[in-house]
C-alpha positions in Angstrom: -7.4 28.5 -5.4 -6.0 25.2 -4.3 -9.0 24.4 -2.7 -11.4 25.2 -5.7 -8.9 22.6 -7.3 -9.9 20.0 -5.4 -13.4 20.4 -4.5 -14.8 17.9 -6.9 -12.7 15.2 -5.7 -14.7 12.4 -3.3 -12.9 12.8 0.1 -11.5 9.6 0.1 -8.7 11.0 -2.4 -9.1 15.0 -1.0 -7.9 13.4 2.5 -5.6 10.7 1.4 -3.1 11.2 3.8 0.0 13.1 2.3 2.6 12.1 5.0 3.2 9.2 7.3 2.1 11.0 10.4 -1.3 11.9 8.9 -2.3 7.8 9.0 -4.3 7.4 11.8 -4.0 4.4 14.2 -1.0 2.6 12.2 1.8 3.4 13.7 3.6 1.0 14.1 2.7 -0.3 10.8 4.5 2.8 8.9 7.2 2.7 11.0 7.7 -1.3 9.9 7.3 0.4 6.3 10.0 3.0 6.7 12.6 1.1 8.3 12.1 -1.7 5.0 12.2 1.0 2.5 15.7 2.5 4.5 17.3 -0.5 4.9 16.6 -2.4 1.6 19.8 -2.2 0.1 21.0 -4.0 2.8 18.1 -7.1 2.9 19.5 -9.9 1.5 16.5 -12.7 1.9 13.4 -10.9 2.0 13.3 -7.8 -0.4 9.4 -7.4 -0.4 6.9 -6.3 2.3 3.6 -8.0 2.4 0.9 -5.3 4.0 -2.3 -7.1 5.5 -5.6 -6.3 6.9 -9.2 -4.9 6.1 -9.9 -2.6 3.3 -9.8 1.0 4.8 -7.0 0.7 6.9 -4.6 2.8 5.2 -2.2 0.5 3.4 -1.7 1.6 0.3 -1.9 5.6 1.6 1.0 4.8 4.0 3.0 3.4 0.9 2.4 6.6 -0.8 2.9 9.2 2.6 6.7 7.3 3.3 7.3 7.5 -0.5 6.9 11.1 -0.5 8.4 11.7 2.8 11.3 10.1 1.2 11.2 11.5 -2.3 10.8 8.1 -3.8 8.3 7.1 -7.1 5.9 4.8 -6.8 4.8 2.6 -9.4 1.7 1.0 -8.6 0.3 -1.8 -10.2 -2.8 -3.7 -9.6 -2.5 -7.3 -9.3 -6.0 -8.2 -10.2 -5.7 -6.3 -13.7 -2.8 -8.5 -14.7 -3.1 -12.2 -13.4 -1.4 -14.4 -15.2 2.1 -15.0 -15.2 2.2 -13.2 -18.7 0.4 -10.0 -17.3 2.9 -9.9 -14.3 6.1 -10.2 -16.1 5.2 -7.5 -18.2 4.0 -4.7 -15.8 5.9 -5.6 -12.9 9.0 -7.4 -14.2 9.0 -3.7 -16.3 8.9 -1.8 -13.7 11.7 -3.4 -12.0 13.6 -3.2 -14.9 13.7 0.2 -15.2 15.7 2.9 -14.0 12.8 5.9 -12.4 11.1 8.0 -14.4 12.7 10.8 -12.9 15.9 9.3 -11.7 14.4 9.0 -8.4 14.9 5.5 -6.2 11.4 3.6 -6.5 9.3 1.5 -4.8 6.8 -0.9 -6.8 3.5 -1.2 -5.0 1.8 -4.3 -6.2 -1.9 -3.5 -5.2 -4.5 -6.2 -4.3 -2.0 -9.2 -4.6 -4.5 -11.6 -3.1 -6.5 -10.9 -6.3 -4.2 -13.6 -7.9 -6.4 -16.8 -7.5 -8.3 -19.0 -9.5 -7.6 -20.9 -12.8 -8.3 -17.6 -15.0 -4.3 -17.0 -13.0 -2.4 -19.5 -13.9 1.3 -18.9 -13.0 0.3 -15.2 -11.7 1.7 -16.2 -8.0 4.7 -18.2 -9.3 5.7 -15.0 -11.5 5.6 -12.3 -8.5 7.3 -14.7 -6.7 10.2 -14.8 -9.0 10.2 -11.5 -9.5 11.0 -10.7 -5.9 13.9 -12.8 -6.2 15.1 -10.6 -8.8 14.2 -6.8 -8.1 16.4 -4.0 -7.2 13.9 -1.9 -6.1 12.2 -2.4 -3.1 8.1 -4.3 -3.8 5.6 -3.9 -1.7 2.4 -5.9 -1.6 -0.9 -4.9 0.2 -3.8 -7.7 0.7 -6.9 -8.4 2.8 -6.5 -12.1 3.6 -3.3 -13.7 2.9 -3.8 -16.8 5.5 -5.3 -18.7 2.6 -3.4 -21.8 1.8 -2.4 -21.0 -1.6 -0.5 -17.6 -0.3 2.2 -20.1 1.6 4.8 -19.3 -0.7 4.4 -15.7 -0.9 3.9 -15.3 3.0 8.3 -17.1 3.1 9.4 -14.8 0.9 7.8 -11.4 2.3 8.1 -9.5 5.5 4.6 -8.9 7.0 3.2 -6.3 8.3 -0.2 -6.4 9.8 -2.4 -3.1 9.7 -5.4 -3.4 12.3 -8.6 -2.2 11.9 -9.0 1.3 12.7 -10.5 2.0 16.0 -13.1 4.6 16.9 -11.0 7.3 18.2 -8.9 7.5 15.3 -12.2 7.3 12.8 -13.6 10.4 14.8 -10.1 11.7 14.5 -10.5 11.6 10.7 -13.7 13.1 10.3 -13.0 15.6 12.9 -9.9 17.5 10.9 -12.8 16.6 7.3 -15.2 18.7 8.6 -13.0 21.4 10.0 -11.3 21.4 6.5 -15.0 21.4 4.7 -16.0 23.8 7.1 -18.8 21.6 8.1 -19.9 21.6 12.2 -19.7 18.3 13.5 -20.9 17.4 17.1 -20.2 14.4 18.8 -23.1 12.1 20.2 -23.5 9.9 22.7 -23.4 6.4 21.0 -25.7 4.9 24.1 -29.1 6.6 23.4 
């Protein structure tokens, strides 16, 4: 039954990863994201992670596998759907306003932050970066590329944490336990012919 229930779903969201030891090849990473979300009511300069790297590599999954590990909500918001300062004091500076949903501690995951550029965004940086200042509730950020020049300020006020590009033995690791779980054979070839 639970599997009919999932069937239809594209495998990206079937496997999502449901706790921190299913992310493959990010270790260290998670563990950097665990020990932030344990310790945040003690951080008193930097109470915002900043997670970095290439699309894929399991950022926002880990956010979501510690948060359910330890029974926190998380309220994610998408920084490219609200780029102005306007757009981001009203999602996020809501959401870390308010008390959980379900009483729970929460963590806000701002998605995508280096989606905040341009002139359409005027302000959009400034106001995360006040809001960080300001948040009870631990914020963590996820990104591609935040080396860019106009991410300075952000980069001072976060703790980073890289995640690496996955390497092939954990990427055959993944689609090894998919297929056993699809029931699909899967045979390994040799990569030189």
């Amino acid at each position: 039954m639970e599997k009919d229930r999932h069937s239809h779903l594209p495998w990206f969201r079937k496997y999502t990863p449901k706790k921190a030891a299913d992310v493959e090849g990010q270790d260290s990473a998670v563990s950097e994201i665990r020990k932030f979300i344990q310790d945040f009511g003690r951080q008193k300069k930097k109470k915002a992670l900043l997670l970095h790297g290439p699309t894929g590599t399991g950022k926002t999954a880990s956010v979501y596998a510690v948060a359910s590990e330890t029974d926190l909500e998380v309220v994610e918001v998408n920084a490219s759907d609200f780029r102005n300062e306007e757009g981001i004091n009203s999602i996020i500076g809501n959401a870390i306003g308010q008390q959980s949903l379900f009483r729970r501690g929460k963590i806000i995951l701002v998605d995508e932050v280096d989606g905040i550029a341009g002139t359409k965004d005027r302000g959009g940086l400034n106001a995360v970066i006040k809001l960080l200042e300001k948040t009870t509730f631990p914020i963590i950020m996820t990104a591609n590329n935040v080396w860019d020049y106009k991410y300075n300020s952000l980069r001072s006020k976060c703790n980073l944490v890289e995640f690496q590009a996955l390497q092939t033995a954990s990427i055959t690791n993944i689609l090894k336990k998919i297929a056993g779980q699809e029931g699909l054979m899967a045979r390994e070839t040799d990569r030189t012919q």
